[in-house]
C-alpha positions in Angstrom: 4.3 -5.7 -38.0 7.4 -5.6 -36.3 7.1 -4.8 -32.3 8.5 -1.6 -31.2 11.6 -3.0 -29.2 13.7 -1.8 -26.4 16.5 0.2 -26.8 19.9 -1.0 -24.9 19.1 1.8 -22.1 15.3 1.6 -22.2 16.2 -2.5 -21.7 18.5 -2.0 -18.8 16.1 0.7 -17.0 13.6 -1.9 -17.3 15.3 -5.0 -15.7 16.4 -2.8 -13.1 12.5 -1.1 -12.8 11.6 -4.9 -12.8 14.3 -6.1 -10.3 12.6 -3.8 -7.8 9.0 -4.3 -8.5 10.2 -7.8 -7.9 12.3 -7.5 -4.7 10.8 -4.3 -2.6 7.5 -6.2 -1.7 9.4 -9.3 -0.3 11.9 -7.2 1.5 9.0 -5.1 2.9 7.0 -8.2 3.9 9.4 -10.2 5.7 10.7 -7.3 7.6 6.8 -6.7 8.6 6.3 -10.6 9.5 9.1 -10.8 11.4 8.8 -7.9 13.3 5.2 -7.3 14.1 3.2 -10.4 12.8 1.4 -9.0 9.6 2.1 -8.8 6.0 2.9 -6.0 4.2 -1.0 -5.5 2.7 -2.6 -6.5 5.7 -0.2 -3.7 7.4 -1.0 -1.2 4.6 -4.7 -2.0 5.4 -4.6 -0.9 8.6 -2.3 2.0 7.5 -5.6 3.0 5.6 -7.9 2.5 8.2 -5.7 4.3 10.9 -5.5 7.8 8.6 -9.6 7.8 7.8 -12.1 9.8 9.5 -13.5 7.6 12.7 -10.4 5.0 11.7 -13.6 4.0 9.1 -14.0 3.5 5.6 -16.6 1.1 3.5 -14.8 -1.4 2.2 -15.5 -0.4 -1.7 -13.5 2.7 -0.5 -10.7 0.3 1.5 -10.0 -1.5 -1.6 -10.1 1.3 -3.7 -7.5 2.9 -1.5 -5.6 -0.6 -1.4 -5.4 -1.4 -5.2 -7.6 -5.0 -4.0 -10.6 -6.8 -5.5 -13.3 -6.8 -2.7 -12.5 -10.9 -2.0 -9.3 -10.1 -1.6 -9.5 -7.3 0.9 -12.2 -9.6 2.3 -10.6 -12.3 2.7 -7.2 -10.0 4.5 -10.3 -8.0 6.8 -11.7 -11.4 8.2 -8.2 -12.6 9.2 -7.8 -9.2 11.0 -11.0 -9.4 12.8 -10.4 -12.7 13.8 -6.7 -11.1 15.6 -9.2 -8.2 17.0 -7.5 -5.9 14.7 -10.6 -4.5 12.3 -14.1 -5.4 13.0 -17.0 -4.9 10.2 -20.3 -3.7 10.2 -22.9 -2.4 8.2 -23.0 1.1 6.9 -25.4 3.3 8.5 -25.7 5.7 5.2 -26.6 2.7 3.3 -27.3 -1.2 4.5 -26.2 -2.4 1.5 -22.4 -1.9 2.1 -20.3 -2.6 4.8 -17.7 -0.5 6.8 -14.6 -1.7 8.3 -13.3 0.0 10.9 -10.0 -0.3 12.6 -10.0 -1.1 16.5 -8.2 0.2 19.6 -6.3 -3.1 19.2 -5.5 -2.5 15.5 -4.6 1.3 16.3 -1.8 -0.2 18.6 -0.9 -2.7 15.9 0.0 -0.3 13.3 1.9 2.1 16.2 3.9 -0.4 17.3 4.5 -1.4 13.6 5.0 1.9 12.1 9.0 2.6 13.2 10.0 -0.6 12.0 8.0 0.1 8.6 9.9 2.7 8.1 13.0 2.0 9.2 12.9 -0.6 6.5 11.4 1.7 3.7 14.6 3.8 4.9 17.2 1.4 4.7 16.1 -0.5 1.7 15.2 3.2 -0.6 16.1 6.1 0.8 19.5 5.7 2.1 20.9 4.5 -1.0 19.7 7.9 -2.7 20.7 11.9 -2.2 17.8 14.6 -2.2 18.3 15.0 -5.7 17.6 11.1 -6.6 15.0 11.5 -3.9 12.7 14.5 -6.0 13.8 12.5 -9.5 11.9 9.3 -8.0 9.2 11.1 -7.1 8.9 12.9 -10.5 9.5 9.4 -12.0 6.7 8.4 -9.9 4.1 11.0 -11.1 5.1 10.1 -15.0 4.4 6.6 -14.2 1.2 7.4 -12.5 -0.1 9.1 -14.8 -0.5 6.1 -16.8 -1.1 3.7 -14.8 -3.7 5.5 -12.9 -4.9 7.6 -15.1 -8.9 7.2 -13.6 -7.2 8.2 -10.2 -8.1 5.1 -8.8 -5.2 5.7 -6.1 -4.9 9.0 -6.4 -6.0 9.6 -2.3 -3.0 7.9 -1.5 -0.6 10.3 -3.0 -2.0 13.0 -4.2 -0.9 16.0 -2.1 2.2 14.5 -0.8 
């Protein structure tokens, strides 16, 4: 059977959809490195952490919240703790899993990074679009979403914004 293929403008808003997916991330992260020492996942990490009740969440909830497999996030929580940015420890509802929770130290981290952040989210999306472009993106969002996290597996980070 023949594959379904692109049409000329599905094609081009595809290599453009990809050319961001693509360049965004970099941008982000080397703007976060240079500027306040983290990546851009260890940054939204602690992004996570600083907006949950008690600057707490188990770290099945974490990497939900993050889009990461648990060695991933674990692996990105043991270099934090080793900076004094997150420490771990068992949660008291049940021993089995384990809470991260962001520190004092942390908490300053993602202040101090936080302007910067966004300054760059600014300059690299928002400024090149009007308010128009600005509610079509996020409607282009929610179609996308809908798809791609259909099981809601995100959905805490957007939903109600």
């Amino acid at each position: 059977m023949e594959p379904n293929w692109l049409e000329p403008d599905e094609r081009a808003a595809w290599l453009r959809l990809m050319a961001v997916v693509e360049l965004l991330p970099a941008a982000l992260d080397s703007q976060l490195r240079r500027e306040a020492g983290v990546t851009h996942f260890e940054y939204f990490v602690l992004a996570m952490l600083s907006e949950a009740d008690d600057r707490t969440l188990r770290m099945t909830a974490l990497a939900q919240r993050t889009n990461a497999t648990l060695p991933r996030l674990s692996h990105v929580v043991r270099r934090l703790e080793d900076r004094g940015l997150v420490e771990r420890f068992p949660c008291p509802q049940d021993k089995r899993a384990t809470n991260a929770r962001l520190t004092p130290e942390g908490m300053e981290a993602v202040v101090a990074a936080a302007p910067g952040h966004v300054g760059a989210v600014r300059r690299l999306v928002f400024d090149a679009l009007d308010a128009r472009q600005v509610a079509q993106l996020r409607e282009l969002g929610d179609a996308l979403l809908s798809t791609l996290d259909a099981d809601g597996q995100m959905t805490s980070l957007y939903a109600g914004s």
